[in-house]
C-alpha positions as CSV (number, residue, x, y, z in Angstrom):
1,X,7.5,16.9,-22.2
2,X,8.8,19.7,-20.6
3,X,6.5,20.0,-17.7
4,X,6.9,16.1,-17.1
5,X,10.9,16.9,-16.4
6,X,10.0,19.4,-14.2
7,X,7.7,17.7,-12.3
8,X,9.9,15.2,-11.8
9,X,13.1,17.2,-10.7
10,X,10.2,18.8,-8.2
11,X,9.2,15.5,-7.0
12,X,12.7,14.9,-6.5
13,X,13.9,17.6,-4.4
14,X,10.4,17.7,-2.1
15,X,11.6,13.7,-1.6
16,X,15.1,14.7,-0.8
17,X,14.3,17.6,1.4
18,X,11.8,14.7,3.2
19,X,14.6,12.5,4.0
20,X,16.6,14.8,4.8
21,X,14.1,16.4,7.4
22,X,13.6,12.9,8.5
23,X,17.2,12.4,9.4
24,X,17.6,15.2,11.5
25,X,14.5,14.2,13.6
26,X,15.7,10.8,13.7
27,X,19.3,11.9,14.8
28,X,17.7,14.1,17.7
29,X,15.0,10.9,18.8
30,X,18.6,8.7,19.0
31,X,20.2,11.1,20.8
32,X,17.7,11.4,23.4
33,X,17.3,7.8,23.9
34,X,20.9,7.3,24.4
35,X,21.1,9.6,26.9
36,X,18.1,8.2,29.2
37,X,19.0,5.1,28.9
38,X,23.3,4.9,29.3
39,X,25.0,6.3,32.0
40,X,28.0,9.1,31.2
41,X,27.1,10.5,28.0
42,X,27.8,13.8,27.5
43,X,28.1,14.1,24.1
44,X,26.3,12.4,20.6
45,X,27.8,12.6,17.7
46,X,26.4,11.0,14.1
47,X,28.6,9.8,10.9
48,X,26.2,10.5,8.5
49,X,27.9,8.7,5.7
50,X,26.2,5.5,7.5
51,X,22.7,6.8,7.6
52,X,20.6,4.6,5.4
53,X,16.7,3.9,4.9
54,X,15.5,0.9,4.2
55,X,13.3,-0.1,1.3
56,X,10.1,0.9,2.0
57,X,8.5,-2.3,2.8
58,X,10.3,-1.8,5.9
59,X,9.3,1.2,6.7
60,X,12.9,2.0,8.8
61,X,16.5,3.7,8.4
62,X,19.4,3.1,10.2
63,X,21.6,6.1,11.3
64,X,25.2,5.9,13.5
65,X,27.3,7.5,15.2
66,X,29.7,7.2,18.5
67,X,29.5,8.6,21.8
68,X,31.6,11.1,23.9
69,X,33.9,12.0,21.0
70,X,35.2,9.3,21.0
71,X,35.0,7.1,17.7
72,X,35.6,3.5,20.0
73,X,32.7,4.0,21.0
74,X,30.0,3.3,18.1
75,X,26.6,2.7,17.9
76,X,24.3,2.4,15.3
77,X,20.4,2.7,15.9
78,X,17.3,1.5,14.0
79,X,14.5,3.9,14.0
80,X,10.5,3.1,12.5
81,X,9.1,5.2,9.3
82,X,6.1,5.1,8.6
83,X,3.4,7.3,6.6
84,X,6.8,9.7,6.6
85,X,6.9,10.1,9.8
86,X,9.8,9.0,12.8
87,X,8.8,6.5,15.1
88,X,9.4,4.6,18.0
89,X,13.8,2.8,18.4
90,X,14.0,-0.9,16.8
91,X,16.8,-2.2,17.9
92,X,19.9,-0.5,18.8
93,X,23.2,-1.6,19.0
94,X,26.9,-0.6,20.3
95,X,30.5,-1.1,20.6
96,X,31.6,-3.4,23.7
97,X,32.7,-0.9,26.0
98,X,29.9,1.6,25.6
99,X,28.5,3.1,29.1
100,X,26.6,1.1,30.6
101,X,22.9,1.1,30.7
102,X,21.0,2.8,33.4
């Protein structure tokens, strides 16, 4: 019984410290895309309370954050999972006056 509860808190932490690798690659992959594709961005910053995966049927998680320092200007960015691994942008979305795009 034992070794069940420790595999379990094992699995656990290897599955936390997988998301949590995730996220940081994800939040570099966002930043870069914002970059190349808006004009006047200097800066990237990410609220990570608002990170979130999606079921895994979906195979996605959503991460957001604002530009510039400036906290008006919001975005939040969908980014493919699959096999554990970060893919390509899905959609992407922002706050009115955002830069514009390039």
């Amino acid at each position: 019984m034992m070794g069940i509860v420790i595999l379990a808190g094992g699995y656990v932490a290897v599955n936390a410290y997988q998301k949590d690798k995730m996220l940081k690659e994800a939040e570099k992959k966002a930043e870069v895309y914002i970059k190349k594709n808006y004009d006047q961005i200097d800066k990237v910053s990410f609220n990570e309370d608002y990170h979130e995966f999606y079921p895994e049927d979906l195979s996605g998680l959503s991460i957001s954050g604002y530009a510039n320092g400036k906290k008006g200007l919001f975005f939040s960015i969908d980014i493919n999972t699959e096999d554990d691994q970060v893919g390509s942008v899905k959609s992407f979305f922002h706050a009115g006056d955002f830069p514009p795009e390039k």
